[in-house]
N, C-alpha and C positions, 0 to 999 in steps of 0.2 A: 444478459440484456442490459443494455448502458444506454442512459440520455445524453445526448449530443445538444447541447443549449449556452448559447453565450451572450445574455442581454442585452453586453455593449456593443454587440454588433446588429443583433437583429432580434424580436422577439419572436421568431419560429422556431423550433425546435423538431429534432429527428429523434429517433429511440432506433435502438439499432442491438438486431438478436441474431448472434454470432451462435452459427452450429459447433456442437462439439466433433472433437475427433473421432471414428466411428469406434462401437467396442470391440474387446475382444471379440472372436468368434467363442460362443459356448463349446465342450467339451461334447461329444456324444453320451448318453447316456449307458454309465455302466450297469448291465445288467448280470443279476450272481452270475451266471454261466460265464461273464466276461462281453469284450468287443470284441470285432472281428481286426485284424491287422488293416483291411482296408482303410476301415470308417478312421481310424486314427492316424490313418496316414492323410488321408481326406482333410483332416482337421486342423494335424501339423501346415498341412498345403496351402489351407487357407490361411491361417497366422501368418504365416512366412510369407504370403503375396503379399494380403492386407499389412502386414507389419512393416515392407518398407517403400511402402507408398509417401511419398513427399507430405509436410505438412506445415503449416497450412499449404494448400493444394494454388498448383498455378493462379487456373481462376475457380476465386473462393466465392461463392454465394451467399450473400447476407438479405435478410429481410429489414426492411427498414421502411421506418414510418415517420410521415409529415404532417406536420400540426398545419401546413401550409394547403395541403390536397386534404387531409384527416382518412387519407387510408394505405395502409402496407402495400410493398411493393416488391419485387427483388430486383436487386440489384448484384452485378457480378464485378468487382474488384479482380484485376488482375498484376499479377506481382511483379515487382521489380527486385532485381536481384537474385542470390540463392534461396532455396527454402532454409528454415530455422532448424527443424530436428525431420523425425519421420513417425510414423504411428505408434512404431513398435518403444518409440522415445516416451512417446506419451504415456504408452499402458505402465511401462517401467516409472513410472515418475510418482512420487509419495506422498508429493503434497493433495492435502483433503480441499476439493473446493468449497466443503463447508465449516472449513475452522474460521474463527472469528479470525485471527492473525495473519493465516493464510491465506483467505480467500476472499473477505469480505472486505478488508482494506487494503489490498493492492490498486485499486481505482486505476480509472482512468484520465486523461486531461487531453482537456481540446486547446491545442494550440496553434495560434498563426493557420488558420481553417487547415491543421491535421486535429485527428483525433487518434491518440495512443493509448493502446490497451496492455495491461500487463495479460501475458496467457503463463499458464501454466507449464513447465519445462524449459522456462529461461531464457524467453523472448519476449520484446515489446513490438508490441505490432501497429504501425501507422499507415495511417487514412487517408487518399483525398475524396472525400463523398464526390467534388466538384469532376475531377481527372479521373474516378473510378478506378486508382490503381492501389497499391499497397505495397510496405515494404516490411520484410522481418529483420528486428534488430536484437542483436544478443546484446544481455545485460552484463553489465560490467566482472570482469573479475575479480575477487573480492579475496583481502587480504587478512588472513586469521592466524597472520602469526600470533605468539603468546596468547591465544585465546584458550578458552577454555572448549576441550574437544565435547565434552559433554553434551553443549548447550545447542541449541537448534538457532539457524540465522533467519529473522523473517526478514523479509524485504517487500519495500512500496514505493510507487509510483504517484509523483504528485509533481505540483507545478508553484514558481515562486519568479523571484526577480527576475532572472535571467532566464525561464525559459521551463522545460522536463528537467527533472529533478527525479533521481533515483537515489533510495536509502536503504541501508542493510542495516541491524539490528542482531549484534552477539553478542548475548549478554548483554554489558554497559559498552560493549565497543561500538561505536558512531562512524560510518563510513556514509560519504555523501558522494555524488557525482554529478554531474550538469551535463546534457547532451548538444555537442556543438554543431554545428552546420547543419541544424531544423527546417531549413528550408528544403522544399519539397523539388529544388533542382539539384540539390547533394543525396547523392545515391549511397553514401559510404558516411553517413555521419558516425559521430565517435565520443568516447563517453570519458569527460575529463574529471580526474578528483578535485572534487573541491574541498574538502574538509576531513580530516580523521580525528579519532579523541578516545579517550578512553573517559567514559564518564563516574567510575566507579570511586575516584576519591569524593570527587563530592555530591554525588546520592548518598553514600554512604556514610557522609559529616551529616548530610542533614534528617536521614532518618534515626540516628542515633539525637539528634538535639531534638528530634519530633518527640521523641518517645518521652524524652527529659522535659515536653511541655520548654523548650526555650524560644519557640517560635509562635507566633502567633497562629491562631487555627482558622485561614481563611476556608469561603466555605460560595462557591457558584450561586447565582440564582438562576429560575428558571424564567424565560421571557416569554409572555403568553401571546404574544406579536398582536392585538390587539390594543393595547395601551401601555403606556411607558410606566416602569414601576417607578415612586417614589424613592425609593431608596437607591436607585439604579447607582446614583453619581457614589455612592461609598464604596459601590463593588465595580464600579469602573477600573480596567484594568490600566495601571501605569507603569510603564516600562523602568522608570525611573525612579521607580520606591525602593525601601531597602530589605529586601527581599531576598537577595541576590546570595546565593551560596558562595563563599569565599574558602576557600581551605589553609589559606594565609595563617599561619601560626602553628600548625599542626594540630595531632590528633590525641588527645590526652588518654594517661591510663584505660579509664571506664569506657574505650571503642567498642563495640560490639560489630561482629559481623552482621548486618542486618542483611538482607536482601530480598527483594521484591522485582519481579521482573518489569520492565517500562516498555510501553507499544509508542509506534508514532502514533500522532493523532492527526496530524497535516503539516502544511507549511502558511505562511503568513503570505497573502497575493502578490502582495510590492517589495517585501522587506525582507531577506531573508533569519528569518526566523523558524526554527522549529517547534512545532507544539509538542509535547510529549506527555506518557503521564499511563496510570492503568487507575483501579477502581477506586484506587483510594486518595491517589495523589495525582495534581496535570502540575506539567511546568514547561518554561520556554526556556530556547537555547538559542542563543544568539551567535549562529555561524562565525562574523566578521569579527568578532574579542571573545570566541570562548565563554562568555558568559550564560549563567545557566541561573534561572528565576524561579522560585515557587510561586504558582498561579493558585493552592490552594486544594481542597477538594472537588471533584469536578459534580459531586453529588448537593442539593439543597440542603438549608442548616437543618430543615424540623427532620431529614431522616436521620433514624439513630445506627449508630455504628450497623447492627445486627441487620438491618435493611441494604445499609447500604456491601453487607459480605453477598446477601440474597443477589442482587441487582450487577449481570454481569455486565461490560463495557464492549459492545458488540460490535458497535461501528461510529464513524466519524467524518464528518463532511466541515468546509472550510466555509462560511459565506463571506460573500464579496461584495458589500454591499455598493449600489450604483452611484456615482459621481457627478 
């Protein structure tokens, strides 16, 4: 279920509850004596029909609700182009829709009146509520050479200067992409890199200078959006302080390998900046020079370390505030 709301356009808003893929068919039940050849032949039948049925389906069915009417309604999108995978893609597919990484911050963005959804099995799916139609787009191919095989790649969906914005996440490798020709009369848009990096020299200068206390310990407040905190203007965030992770000079004897895994957290609306950061530490990444900023802890000063391991970092939304 995703809201569909852009202020600066209009203050109505859609909520919009996409069906899942249908499940598996269950097994028959085995009983001691066993099944009979039919009933599992029956069952293989069904998987195998149901498995490569197109997905999402020509015309897909969505419920969808107006703050403008204030009642659900369905509506059927019909698709342009090929389908993205097929059922049997889905069942095979291993990401959990309830991992924080995987499934809670994929998000989606309304842009230029589409609305794109990350789905599950390596499609982005866009919207016109207006045209009722829909197109499935594959996400980028993504390059891991030198990467470490180990480690698992998240990826998200988000929106900034230029438009949708797709981001992969191995390890400390940064792959970004921009999707060009968004407009809803290009049937074939295409997903160009905009950025690669390996961000692992300098996380890892600056959790080793963390640890050595050389850095100062900033530390978030929380806005209780009823009244402006006094103190706001000290934790105003400045792009321009010296903060900034430099690895210039190298990396002396005492390096430890430290590491800490880094989630996105969003992109900045107009600027292309990345937020990044996981329970302990946020920081910005400035696309256009490389540069990479400690923003601090993302937790308030009065919790103490032991709270703040309790208090895991679940999800993350950008505001935009109006103009």
């Amino acid at each position: 279920m995703y809201l569909m709301f852009d202020p600066t356009m209009s203050l109505h808003y859609h909520v919009l509850f996409f069906p899942d893929a249908p499940d598996r068919p269950k097994p028959p039940y085995f009983q001691p004596a066993g099944v009979s050849q039919s009933m599992r032949a029956n069952h293989e039948h069904e998987c195998n029909t149901l498995g490569v049925m197109e997905w999402p389906p020509y015309v897909y069915p969505l419920q969808v609700f107006s703050s403008k009417t204030g009642r659900w309604e369905e509506k059927q999108f019909v698709r342009q182009g090929d389908a993205a995978v097929t059922v049997s893609d889905v069942w095979s597919d291993g990401s959990s829709p309830i991992s924080c990484q995987d499934g809670l911050r994929r998000h989606a963005v309304y842009w230029r009146a589409s609305f794109y959804v990350y789905c599950d099995t390596g499609f982005i799916m866009r919207l016109s509520l207006e045209d009722r139609i829909y197109l499935a787009i594959k996400t980028p191919r993504q390059d891991i050479t030198g990467c470490k095989r180990h480690l698992k790649t998240y990826e998200y969906l988000g929106k900034s200067k230029h438009g949708v914005y797709f981001t992969a996440f191995h390890g400390y490798q940064l792959q970004v992409w921009v999707l060009r020709d968004t407009l809803e009369s290009c049937r074939t848009p295409e997903w160009e890199l905009k950025h690669q990096v390996d961000l692992e020299p300098k996380l890892k200068l600056h959790y080793n200078r963390h640890f050595r206390r050389e850095k100062y310990e900033k530390c978030w407040i929380l806005d209780s959006c009823d009244e402006e905190s006094e103190d706001s203007g000290h934790y105003a965030w400045d792009s321009s302080d010296d903060s900034v992770i430099d690895v210039e000079g190298g990396i002396n004897m005492d390096y430890k390998d430290y590491y800490f895994a880094v989630d996105l957290l969003g992109y900045h609306p107009y600027t292309e900046i990345a937020f990044m950061g996981n329970r302990f530490q946020g920081f910005a990444y400035y696309l256009d020079n490389s540069k990479l900023q400690y923003l601090g802890s993302p937790y308030p000063a009065y919790l103490t370390k032991h709270d703040r391991r309790l208090l895991p970092m679940l999800e993350s939304f950008i505001y935009t505030p109006l103009t």
